[in-house]
GUSEMAR-897094 format. One record per residue: y, z, x of N, C-alpha, C in turn; residue in three letters. Coordinates in nm, 2 decimals, decimal comma, always signed. Layout:
residues N
{{Y Z X} {Y Z X} {Y Z X} Ala};
...
***
This chain:
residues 79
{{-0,12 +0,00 +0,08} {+0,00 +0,00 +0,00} {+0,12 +0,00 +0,09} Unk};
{{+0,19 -0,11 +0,07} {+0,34 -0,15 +0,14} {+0,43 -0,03 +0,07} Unk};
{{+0,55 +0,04 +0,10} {+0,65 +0,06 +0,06} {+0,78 -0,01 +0,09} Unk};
{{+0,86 -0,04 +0,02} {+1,03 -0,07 +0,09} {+1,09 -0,01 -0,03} Unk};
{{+1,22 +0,03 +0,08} {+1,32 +0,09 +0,05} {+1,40 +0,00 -0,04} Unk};
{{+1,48 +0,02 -0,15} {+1,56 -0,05 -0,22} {+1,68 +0,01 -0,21} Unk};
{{+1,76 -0,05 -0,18} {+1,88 -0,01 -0,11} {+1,97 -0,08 -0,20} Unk};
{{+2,08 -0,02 -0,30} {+2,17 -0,01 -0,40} {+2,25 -0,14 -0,36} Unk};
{{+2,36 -0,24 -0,44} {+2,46 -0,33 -0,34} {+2,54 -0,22 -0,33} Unk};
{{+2,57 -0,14 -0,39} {+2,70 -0,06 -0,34} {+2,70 +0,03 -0,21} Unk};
{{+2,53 +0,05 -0,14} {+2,54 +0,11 -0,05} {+2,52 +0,04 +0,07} Unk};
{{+2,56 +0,06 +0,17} {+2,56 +0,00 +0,32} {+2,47 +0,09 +0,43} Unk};
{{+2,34 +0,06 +0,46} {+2,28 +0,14 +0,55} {+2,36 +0,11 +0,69} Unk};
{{+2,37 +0,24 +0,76} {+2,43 +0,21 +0,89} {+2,40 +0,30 +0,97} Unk};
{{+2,34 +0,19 +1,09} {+2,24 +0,30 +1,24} {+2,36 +0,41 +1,29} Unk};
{{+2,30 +0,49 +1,27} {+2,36 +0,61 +1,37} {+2,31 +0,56 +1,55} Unk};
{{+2,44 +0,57 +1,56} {+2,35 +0,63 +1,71} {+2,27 +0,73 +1,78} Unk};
{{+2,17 +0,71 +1,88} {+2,07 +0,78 +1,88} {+2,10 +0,96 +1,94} Unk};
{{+2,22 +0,92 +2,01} {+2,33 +1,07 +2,07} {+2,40 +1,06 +2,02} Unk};
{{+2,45 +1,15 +1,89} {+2,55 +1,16 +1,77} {+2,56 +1,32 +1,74} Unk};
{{+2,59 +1,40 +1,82} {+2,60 +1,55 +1,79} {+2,64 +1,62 +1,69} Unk};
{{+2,77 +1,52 +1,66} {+2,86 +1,55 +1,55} {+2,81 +1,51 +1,41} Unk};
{{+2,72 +1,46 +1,42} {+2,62 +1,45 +1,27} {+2,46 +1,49 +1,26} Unk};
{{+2,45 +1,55 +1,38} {+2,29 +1,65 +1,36} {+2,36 +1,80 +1,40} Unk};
{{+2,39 +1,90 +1,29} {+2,45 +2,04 +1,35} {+2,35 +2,13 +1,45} Unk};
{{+2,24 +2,07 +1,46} {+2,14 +2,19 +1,55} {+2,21 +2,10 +1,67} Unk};
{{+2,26 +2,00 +1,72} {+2,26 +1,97 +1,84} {+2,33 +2,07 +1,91} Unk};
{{+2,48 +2,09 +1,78} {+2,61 +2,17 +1,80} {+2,53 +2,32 +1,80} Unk};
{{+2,42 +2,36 +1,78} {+2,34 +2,48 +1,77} {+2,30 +2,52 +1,92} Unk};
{{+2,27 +2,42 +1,98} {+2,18 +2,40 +2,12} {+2,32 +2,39 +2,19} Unk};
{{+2,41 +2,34 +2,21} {+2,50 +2,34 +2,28} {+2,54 +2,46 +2,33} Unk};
{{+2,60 +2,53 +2,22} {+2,63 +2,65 +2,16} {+2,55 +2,77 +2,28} Unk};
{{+2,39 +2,75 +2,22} {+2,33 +2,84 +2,31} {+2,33 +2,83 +2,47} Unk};
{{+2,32 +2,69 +2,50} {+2,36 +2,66 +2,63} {+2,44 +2,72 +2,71} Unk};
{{+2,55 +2,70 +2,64} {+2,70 +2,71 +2,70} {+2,70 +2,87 +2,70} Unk};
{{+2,66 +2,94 +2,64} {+2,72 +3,11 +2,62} {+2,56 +3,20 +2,66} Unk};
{{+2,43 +3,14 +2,68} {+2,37 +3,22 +2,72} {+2,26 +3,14 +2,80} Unk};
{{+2,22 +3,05 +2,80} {+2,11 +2,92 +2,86} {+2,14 +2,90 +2,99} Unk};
{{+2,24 +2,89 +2,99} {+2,34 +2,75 +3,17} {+2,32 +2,86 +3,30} Unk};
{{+2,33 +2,78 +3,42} {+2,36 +2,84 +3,52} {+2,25 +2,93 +3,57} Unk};
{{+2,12 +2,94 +3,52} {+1,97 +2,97 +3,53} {+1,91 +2,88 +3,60} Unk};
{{+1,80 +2,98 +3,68} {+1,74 +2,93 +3,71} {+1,56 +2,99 +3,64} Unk};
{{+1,47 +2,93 +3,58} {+1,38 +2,98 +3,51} {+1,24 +2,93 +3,61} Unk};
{{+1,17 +3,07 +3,57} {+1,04 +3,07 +3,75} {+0,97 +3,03 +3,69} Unk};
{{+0,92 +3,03 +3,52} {+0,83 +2,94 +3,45} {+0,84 +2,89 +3,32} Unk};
{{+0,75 +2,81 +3,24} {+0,72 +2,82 +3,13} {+0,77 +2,93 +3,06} Unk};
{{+0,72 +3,01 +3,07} {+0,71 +3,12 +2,98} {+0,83 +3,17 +3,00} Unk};
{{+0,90 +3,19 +3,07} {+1,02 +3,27 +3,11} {+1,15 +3,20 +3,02} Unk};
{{+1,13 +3,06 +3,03} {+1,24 +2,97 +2,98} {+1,22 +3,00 +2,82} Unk};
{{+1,09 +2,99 +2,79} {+1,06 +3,03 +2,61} {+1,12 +3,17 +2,59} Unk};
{{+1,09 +3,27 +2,64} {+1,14 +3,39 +2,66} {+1,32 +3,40 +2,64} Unk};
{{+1,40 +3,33 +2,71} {+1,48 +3,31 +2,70} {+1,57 +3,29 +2,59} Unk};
{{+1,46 +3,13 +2,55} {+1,60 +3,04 +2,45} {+1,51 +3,16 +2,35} Unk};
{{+1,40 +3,21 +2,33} {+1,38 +3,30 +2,22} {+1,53 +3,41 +2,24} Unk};
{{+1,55 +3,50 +2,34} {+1,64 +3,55 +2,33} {+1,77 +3,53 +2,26} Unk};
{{+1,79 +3,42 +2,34} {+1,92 +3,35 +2,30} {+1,92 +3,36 +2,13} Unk};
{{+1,81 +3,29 +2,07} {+1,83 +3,25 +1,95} {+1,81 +3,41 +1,83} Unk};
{{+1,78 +3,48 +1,89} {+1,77 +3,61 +1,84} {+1,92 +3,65 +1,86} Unk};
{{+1,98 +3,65 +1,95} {+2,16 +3,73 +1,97} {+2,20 +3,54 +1,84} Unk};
{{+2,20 +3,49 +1,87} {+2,27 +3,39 +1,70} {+2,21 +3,44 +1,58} Unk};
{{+2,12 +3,45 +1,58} {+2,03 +3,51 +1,46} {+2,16 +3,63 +1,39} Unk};
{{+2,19 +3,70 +1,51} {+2,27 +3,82 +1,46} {+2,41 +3,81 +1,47} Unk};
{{+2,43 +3,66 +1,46} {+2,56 +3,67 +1,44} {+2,59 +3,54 +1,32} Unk};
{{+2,59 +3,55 +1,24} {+2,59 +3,49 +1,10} {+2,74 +3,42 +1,13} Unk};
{{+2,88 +3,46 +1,12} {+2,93 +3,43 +1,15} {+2,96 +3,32 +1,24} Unk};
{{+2,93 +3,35 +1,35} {+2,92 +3,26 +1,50} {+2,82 +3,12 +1,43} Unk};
{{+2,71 +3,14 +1,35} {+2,63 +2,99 +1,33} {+2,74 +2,94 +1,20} Unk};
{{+2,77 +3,00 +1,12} {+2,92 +2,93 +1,05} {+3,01 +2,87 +1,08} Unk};
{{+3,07 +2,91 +1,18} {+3,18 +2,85 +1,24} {+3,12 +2,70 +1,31} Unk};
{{+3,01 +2,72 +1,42} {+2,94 +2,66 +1,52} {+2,90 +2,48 +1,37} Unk};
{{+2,91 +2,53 +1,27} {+2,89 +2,42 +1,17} {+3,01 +2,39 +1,09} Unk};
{{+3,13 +2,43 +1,13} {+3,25 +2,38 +1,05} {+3,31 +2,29 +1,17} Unk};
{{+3,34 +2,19 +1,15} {+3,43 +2,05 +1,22} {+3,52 +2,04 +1,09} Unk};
{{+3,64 +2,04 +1,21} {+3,81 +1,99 +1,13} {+3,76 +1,84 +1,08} Unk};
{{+3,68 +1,78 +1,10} {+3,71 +1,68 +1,09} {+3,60 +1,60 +0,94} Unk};
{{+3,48 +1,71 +0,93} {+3,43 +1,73 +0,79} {+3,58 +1,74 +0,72} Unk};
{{+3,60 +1,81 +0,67} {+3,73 +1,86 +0,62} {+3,87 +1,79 +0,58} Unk};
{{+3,84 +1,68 +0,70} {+3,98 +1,61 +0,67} {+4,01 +1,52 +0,56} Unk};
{{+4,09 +1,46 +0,46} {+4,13 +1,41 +0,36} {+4,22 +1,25 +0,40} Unk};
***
C-alpha cells in the first residue's frame, strides 16, 4: 500500500534547512546546556559524559522558568 500526501493549493511545502535552530527548540535546549554547564570539559569516558549531560538536564529540570524563557524568541512574537 502506496501513501501520498495531498497537499492543499493553498498550502506551499517548504524544506527547512537541515541546521535551523531557530525552528527545533531542543536545539535552543542543548545549546543552553552547553553554554552554562557542558563546554570547556574534558570527559574520561562514556559514562562520565552521560553522567553529566544527566546532570546538567536535572539543574534545567529545576528551573522551569529558565526552559520558558530558553523557548521564547522576539521574533515568534513579532507582528
Amino acid at each position: 500500500m502506496s501513501a501520498h500526501l495531498v497537499v492543499p493549493d493553498n498550502i506551499t511545502i517548504v524544506p527547512l534547512p537541515p541546521k535551523c535552530p531557530e525552528l527545533n527548540p531542543q536545539e535552543n535546549v542543548w545549546q543552553f546546556m552547553r553554554e552554562n554547564w557542558l563546554s570547556n570539559r574534558v570527559f574520561t569516558s562514556y559514562d562520565n559524559l552521560v553522567d553529566h549531560c544527566c546532570a546538567a538536564w536535572n539543574k534545567l529540570v529545576d528551573q522551569p522558568w529558565t526552559i520558558m524563557s530558553i523557548g521564547l524568541r522576539d521574533w515568534t512574537h513579532a507582528s
